[in-house]
N, C-alpha and C positions, 0 to 999 in steps of 0.2 A: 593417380589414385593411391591411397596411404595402402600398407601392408595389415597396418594394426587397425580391430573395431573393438569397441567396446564387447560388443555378442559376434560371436560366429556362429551361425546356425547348420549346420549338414544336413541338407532335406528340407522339401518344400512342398511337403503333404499336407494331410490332417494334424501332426502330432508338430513340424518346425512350421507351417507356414500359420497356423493360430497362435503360435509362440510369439512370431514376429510380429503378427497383426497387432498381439497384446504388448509389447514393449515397443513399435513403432512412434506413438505417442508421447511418449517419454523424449525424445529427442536423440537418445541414445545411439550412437551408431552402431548400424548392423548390417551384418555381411547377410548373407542366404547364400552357399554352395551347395547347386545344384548338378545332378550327373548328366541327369538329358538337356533335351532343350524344349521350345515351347511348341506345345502341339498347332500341327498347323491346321487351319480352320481349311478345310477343301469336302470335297463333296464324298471321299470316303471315308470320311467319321459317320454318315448312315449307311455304308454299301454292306450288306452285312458277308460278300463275298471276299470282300478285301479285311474287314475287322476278324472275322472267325475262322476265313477258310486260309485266304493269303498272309496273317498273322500280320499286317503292315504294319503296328503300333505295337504289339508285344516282342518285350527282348530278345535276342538272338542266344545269350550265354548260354552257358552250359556247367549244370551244376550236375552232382553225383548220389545214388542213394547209398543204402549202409552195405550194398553188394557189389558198387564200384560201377553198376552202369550209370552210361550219363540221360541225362531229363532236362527239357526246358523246361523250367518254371514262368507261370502263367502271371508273372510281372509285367508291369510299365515301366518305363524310365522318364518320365516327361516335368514337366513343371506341374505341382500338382501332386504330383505322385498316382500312385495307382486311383485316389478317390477319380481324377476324371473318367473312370469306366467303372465304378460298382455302379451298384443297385439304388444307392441316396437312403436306405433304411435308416434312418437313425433312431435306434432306441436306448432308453436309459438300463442299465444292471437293476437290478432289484435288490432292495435291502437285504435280503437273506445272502445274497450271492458275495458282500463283499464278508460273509462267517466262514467256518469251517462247515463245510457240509458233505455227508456221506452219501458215496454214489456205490453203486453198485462193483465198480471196477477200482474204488478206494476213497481217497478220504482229499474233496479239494479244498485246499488252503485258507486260510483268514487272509486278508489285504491287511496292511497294516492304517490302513484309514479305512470311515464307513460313508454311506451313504451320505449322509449329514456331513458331511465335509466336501462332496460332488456336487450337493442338490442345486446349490444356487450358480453353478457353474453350468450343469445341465440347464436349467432355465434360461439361463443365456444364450447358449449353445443351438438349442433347441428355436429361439426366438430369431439369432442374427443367421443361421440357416434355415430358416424359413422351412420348420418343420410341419407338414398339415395332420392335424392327431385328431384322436378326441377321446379325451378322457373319460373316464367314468365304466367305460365299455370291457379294458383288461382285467381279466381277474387278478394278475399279479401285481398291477399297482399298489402303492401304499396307500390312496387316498387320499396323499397332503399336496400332488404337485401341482401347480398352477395351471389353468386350461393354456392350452395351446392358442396360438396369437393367429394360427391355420388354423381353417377348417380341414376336415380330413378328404382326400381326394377322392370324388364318387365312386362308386363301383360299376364298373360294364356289368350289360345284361347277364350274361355268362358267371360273372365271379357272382351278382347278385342271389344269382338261383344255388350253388354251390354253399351259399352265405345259410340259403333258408334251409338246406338240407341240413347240413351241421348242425342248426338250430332246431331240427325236429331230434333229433339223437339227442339233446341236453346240451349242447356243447354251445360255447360263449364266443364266437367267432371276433377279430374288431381288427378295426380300420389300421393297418399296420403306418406306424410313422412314417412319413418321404419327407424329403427336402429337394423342393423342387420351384421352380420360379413359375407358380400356375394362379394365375387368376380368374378361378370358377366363375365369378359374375361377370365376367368382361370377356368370353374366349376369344372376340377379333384381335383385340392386342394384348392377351396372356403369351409370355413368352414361350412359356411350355404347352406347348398342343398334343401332351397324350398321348405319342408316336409311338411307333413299335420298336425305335432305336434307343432306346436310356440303357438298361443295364448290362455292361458289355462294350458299349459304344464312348466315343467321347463327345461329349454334345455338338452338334455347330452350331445352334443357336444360344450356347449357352445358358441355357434355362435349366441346367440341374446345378444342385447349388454343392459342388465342391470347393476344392481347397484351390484352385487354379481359380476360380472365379471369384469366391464367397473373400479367400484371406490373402489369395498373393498381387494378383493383382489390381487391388484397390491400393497398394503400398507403394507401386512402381515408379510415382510419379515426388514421391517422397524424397527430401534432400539428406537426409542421413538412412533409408535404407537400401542396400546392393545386391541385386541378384545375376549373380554369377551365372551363367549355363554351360554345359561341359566340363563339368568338374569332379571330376571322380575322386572323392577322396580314399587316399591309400592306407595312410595312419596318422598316429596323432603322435608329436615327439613331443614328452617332458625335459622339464627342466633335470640335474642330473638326481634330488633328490626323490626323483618320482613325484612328487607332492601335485607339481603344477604343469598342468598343458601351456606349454611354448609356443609349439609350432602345429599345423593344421596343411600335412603334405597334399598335395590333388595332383592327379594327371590329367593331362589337357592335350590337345594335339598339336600343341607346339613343344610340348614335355613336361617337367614336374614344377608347378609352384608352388609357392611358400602363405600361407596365410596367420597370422594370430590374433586371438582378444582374449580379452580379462576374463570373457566367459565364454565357456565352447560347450554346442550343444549337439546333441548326438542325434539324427531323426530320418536315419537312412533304410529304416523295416527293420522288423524282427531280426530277419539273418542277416541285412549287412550290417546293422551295428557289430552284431556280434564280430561279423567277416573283421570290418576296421578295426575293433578291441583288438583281438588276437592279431591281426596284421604290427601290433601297435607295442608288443613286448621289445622288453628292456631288459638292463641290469636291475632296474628296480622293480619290475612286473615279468619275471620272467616265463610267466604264464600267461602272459597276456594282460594289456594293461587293465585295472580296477578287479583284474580276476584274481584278488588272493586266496578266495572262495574258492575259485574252481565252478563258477556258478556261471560265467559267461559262454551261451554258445547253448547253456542246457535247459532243459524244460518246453521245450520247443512244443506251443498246440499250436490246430488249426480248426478245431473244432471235427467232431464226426457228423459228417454232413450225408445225406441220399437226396437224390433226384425222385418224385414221384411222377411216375408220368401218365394223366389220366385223357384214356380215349374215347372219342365218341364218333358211332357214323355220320353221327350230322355234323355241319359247322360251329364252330364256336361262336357266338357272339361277343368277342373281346378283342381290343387292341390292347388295351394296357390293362392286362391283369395282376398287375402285383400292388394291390390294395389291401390285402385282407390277410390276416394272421391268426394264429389259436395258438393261446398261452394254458387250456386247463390241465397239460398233465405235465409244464413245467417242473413241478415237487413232485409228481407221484400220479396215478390212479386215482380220479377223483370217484370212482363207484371204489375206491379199495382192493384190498387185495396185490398192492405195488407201493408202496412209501418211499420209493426210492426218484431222484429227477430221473426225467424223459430227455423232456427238451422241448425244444420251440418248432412249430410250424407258420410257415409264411408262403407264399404266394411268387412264384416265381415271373419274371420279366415274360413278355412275349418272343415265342421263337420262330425266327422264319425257317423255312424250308434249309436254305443254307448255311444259319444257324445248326438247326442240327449235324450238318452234313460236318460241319467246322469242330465241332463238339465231339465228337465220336473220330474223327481224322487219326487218331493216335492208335485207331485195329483196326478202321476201315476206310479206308481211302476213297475221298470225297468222288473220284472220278467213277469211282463202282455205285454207286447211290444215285439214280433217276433223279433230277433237277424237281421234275412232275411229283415223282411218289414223296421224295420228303416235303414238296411244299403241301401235300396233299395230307399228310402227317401232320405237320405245323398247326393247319384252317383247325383239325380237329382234335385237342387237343388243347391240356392244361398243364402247367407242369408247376409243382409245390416243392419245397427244400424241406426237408429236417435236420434240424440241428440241434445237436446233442455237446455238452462238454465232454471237451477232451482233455483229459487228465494230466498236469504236467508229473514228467518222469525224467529221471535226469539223464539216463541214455537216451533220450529224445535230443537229440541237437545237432548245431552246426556246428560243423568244423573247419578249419582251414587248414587243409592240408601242406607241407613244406613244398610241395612246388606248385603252388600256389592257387588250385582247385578249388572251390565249395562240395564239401561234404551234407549232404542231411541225413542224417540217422534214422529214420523213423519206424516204429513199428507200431499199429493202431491198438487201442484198448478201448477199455468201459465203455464197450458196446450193445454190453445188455439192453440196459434201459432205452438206448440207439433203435436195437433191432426191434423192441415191445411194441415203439411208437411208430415206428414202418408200415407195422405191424395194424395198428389198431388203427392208422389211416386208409391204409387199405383196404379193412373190412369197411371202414365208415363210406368206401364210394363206391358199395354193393349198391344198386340200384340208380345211382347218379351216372354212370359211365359202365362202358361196355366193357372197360380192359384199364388193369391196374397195371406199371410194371417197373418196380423200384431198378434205379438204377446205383447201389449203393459205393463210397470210395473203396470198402474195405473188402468188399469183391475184387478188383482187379488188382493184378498180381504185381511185380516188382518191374516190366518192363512201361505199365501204366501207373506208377506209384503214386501221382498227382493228379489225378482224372478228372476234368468235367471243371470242377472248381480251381483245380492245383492250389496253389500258394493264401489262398486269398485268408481274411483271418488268421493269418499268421502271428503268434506272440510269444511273451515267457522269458526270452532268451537273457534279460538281464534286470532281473526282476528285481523290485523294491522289499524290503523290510527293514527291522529293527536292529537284526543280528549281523555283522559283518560277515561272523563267518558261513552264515545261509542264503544271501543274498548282496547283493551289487550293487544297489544303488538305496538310498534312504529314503525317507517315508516324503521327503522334498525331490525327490529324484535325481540327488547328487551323488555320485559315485561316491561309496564311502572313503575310498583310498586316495582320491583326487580332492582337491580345494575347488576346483572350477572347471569340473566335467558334469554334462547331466543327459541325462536320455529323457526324449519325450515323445517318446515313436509307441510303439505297441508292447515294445521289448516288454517294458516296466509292468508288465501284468501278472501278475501271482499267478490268476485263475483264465481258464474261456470264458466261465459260463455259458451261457447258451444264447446268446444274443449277437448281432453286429456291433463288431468293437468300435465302430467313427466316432460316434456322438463321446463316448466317453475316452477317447483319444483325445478330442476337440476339451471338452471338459477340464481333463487334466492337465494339458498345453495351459488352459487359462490360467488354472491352479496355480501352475508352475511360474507363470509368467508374475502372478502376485507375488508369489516369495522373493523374484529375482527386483522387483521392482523395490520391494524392501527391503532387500540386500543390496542392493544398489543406489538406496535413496535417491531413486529414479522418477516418483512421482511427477503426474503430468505439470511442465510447468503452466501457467496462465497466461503466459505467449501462445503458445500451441496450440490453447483450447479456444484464445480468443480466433486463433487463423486457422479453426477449423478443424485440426490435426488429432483431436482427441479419441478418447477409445471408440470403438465400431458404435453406430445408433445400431439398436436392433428396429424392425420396422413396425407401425401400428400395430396396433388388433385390426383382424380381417381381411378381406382375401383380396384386397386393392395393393397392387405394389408401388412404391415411394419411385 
């Protein structure tokens, strides 16, 4: 096998493994350096005792908060990346969200590109992950995007009735976007049958449409792409000028190799990029490589999320409730009286009995908690998210400590508008449910600093603009200081906003992958398209899969 590729990609998530999908075509050759390996298809990607309570498939490390205690972060390592165990939301930013906009807790940033530079990458994105929508229904939409190629997935009886309550109060409830491999008109061979294991879980029928299924391995069989597994990469060595990425170090369990290409691309999450940056200083970055800013490692969100958890004596009539979402107090108060964003509610995955017990493991040990009473809990029982932006600040970050630890800084903020909308979801299930009872992150104290969700939406760390010395990478998301570094993980985000970051991780990979195809005058050739090779089909219109 050669040392040198064309592309070296680090990560094989949402953000490297659409990258590669999109330059695969080209002919190009291309490495993929992955750290874990490929999940394996057995019968505990649905046990939900082994995913939540026995942590089987989440990392063992050990990172540190800003008072030195250590914390697992509620990370994957696998092929894929974390997308094989979210939720499959994918939703678009909203035009207002890529402005400067005033929240309550300060002032979140402009992107230095807007909507109109995403939309027809969204469109895509949205089509070849088989997102089921339906337009028309969000009040945040702009009104210009195209109907979805999915219909949107029904709603159980349960979320149904919840649907019409919200709608008696004024409120505009709608079909939250999924990307799921579900074909409504045909359930005997839809591959998604609506199980209580999606978010959280890694599929074994492969019917949720991530980055393991949707972009890496449809490439595997490909003669110029290479996916590596076990490869942890350590740093990146330039050449002596600083200019150019040389070398591309990894550890592996036989010890350290060496990998290089023309272009190196960065797609290891929010904090290990940063981790690899600063692992990654020189004489010519001695702050860490591409940080001449001082910008790498900082502005770390995750969004300000709370658990709602709504009870009832009776059973619930739901298997798969996480259908449905409410975008009206997004901007503000829609009766007035608040002009400032809230944030987003959605519809949380179904939780079993075990589930919870796995969920709360970090104050209460699963072995004190009745098997009976929490699955007895679960039957009755909805549980909704809210998510609010969280504000980047540049004491927010990771660090790498000199002997060789993960640091996270964190401290929560602009909570206001967070706590308003807790707030007015709670009074809105007076009469829907017996018992409201948030479960909020910013509740619990420094020994549970990453609770419930931990890591997840994590971003910021090496954010894009115009100005070198405010940011790290450019509005193409090439490191300003480097010729042939680029990140295309989450890092690259100015802002939260209040939405799941995938679809527009995905989006912006595309983005990316365009520049580099004409930087590379890499264009498919008419070999490749004749032998099939060419960019991804996205699939009809309608709920019949190809």
């Amino acid at each position: 096998m050669p040392s040198h590729f064309d592309i070296v990609i680090i990560g094989s998530g949402a953000g490297g493994g659409t990258l590669a999908q999109r330059l695969a075509p080209t002919g190009k050759s291309i490495l993929i350096l992955e750290r874990g390996e490929h999940l394996p298809r057995e019968a505990e990607n649905w046990d939900p005792k082994s995913v939540f309570i026995q942590r089987r498939y989440r990392t063992q490390e050990r990172w540190y908060d800003k008072n030195g205690h250590p914390f697992t972060p509620n990370t994957h390592y696998w092929v894929g990346g974390n997308t094989s165990f979210y939720g499959a939301a994918l939703m678009r930013m909203r035009g207002r969200d890529f402005t400067e906009v005033k929240h309550a807790g300060g002032v979140s940033p402009a992107w230095p590109i807007s909507l109109t530079d995403l939309a027809p990458y969204y469109a895509e994105a949205e089509t070849l992950w088989q997102v089921h929508g339906a337009r028309g229904e969000d009040p945040t939409e702009e009104g210009d995007e195209p109907p979805y190629a999915y219909a949107a997935v029904h709603h159980d009886p349960g979320v149904a009735a919840l649907k019409g309550h919200w709608e008696t109060q004024g409120w505009r409830p709608f079909s939250l976007p999924l990307g799921v491999k579900l074909d409504q008109a045909h359930p005997v061979t839809s591959p998604c049958i609506k199980c209580k294991t999606c978010g959280g879980y890694p599929c074994l029928v492969k019917a949720k449409c991530d980055a393991r299924t949707i972009a890496v391995e449809p490439l595997m069989a490909l003669p110029n792409v290479t996916l590596l597994t076990g490869r942890k990469v350590l740093r990146l060595e330039t050449d002596p000028s600083g200019k150019t990425v040389k070398q591309v170090v990894c550890h592996t369990q036989n010890g350290e190799e060496t990998w290089s290409g023309d272009i190196v691309v960065l797609a290891a999450g929010a904090a290990n990029t940063a981790v690899v940056l600063q692992a990654s200083a020189n004489a010519a970055h001695p702050n860490g490589l591409a940080n001449g800013s001082d910008q790498v490692g900082r502005n770390y969100m995750f969004h300000n999320s709370s658990a709602v958890v709504s009870m009832t004596l009776r059973r619930e009539n739901v298997t798969f409730p996480k259908t449905l979402a409410v975008n009206d107090f997004y901007w503000g108060d829609p009766k007035g009286g608040y002009d400032l964003p809230m944030g987003h509610i959605q519809l949380l995955e179904y939780m079993s009995g075990q589930t919870l017990e796995g969920q709360v493991a970090d104050w209460l040990p699963p072995a004190l908690v009745p098997d009976a009473l929490s699955g007895a809990a679960a039957e009755r029982m909805l549980s909704m998210l809210v998510i609010s932006e969280d504000l980047p600040q540049a004491d927010n970050r990771v660090r790498l400590n000199p002997d060789g630890r993960v640091s996270l800084d964190y401290t929560f903020g602009n909570l206001e508008g967070h706590d308003r909308l807790v707030r007015i979801l709670r009074e809105s299930l007076d009469g829907f449910v017996d018992h409201a009872h948030p479960i909020s992150q910013h509740h619990f104290q420094v020994d549970s600093l990453l609770p419930l969700y931990g890591t997840a939406h994590q971003c910021g760390t090496t954010r894009f603009g115009a100005d070198p010395a405010s940011s790290v990478l450019d509005r193409d998301c090439k490191a300003h200081e480097l010729d042939n570094l680029y990140v295309v993980d989450t890092s690259f985000f100015v802002s939260s906003n209040a939405v799941n970051p995938t679809l527009t991780t995905i989006a912006n990979a595309m983005r990316v992958g365009d520049h580099l195809i004409d930087r590379l005058g890499a264009h498919t050739p008419p070999a490749a398209v004749a032998a099939g090779v060419d960019r991804p089909k996205a699939h009809k219109k309608g709920e019949a899969l190809a």
